[in-house]
N, C-alpha and C positions, 0 to 999 in steps of 0.2 A: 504691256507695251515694251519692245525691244529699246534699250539704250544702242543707240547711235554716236557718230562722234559730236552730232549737232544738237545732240538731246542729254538731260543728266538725268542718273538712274531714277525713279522713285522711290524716297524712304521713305520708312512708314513711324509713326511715333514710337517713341522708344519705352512708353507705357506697357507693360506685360498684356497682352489679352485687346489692344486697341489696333484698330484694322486700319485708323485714318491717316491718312495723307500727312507726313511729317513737317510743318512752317517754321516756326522757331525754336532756337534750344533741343531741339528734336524732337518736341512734341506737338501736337497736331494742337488745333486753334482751341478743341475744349479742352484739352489739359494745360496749354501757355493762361489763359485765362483763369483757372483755377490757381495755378501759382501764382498770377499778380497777384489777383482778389486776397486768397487766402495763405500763400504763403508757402503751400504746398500743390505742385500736378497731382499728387495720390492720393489727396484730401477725400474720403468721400462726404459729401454734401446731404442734405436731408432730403433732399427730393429725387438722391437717386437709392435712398435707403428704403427696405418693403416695410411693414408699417410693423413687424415683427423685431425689426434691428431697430427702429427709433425707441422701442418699448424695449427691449434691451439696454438700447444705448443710456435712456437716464431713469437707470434702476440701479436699487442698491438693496444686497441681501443683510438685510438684520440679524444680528447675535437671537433674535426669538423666532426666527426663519420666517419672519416680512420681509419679501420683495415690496419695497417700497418705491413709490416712487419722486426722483429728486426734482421732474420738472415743475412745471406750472401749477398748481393748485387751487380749486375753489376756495372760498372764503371758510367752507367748513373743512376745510382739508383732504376731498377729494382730490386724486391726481385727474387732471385737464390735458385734451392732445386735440388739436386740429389734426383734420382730415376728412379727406373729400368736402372738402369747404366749410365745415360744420366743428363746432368743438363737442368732443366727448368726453366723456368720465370714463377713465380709464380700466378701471377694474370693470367695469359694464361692458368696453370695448374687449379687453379681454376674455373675458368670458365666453363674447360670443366668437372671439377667435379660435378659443375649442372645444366648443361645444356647439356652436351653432345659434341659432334666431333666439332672442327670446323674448317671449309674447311682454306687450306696453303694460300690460297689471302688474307685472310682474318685478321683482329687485332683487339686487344683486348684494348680499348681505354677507357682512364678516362674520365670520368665527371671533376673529383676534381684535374686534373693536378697532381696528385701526382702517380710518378712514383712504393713507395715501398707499395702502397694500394693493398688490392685484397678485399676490400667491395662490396659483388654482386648489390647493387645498383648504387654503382660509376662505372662499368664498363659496356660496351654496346660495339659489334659488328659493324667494319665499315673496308670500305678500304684502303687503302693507302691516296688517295685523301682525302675521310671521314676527315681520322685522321689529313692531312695538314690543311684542312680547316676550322676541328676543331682552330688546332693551328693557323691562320692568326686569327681566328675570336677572340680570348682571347688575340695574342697579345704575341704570348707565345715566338715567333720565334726573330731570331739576327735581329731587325729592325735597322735603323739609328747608332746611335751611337754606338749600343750594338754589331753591324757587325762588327767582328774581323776587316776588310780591310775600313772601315769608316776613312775616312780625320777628317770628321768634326764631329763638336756636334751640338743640336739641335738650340742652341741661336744663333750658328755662321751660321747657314741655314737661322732661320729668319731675320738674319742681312742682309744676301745676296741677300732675298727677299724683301726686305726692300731697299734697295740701289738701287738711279737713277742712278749713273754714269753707261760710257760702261763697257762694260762683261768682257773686259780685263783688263779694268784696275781693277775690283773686284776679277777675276781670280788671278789677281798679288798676290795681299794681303794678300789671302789665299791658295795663293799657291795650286790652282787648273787651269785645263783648263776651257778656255771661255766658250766652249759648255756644262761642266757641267754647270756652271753657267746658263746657258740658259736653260736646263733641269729643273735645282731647281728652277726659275722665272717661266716658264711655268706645273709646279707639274707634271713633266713626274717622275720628279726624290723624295722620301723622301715625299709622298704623304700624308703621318698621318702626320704631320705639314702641309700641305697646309690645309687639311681637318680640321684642329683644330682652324684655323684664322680663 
């Protein structure tokens, strides 16, 4: 539309790359809006971010090269992201950001034991089992003493191994039964100590 003497010209906001109709402060109604709200017109906002820059945006590169992530987290330290109405596990969403589907049996396993990473190189495909046997082989899991329901600690196992008298009367003193004691003497029972003599 031609400017007239009856007409005033159209401006357009004064945002780089914005095509709208200029109302206040010279920026068109969704950027004046964004300045009240937040303080800034050039704020970008989370719902105009691709889901690529929100997973950039609260990441942090770790000194042992974990991308880690700083936002929401499960209660076991998984990094957490809503989207598409749904909350995800982060490193899982990732994953299949580059790589593509990946099948429900399936998990999304660390190299670097760190649960809030989603580093594509620390992560690798495996299953259930995969993922255990990761964890037995690092050591990762409630062993010995660390088992919530563990009587004992690890000096008071080598004690027990260590000790001729009978089984009962070792049992007494520690306030176990005999046949554990006979489990721990023959490494049925607390086997990373036997393995370690």
């Amino acid at each position: 539309m031609m400017a007239t003497k009856w007409t005033k010209p159209l401006r357009k906001c004064s945002i780089d790359g914005c095509e709208q109709k200029a109302k206040s402060r010279g920026w068109c109604k969704h950027h004046y809006l964004k300045w009240y709200k937040h303080g800034s017109a050039e704020v970008v906002l989370k719902s105009e971010m691709t889901l690529e820059e929100r997973l950039v945006a609260k990441s942090q590169r770790m000194p042992n090269g974990c991308l880690e992530w700083t936002g929401d987290k499960t209660h076991y330290g998984y990094g957490r992201i809503g989207f598409g109405g749904e909350q995800h596990i982060v490193s899982r969403l990732a994953y299949v950001l580059r790589h593509g589907p990946i099948a429900d049996d399936l998990y999304v396993c660390h190299r670097c034991d760190n649960p809030a990473c989603f580093e594509d190189t620390h992560l690798f495909l495996g299953t259930c089992d995969d993922n255990r046997r990761d964890m037995i082989a690092k050591r990762r899991h409630n062993i010995g003493e660390r088992h919530g329901m563990s009587k004992l600690t690890a000096s008071e196992v080598m004690l027990i191994v260590a000790d001729d008298r009978l089984h009962k009367e070792i049992a007494h003193d520690f306030g176990i039964n005999p046949a554990y004691v006979s489990q721990l003497k023959s490494g049925k029972r607390w086997q990373h100590i036997n393995a370690a003599r």
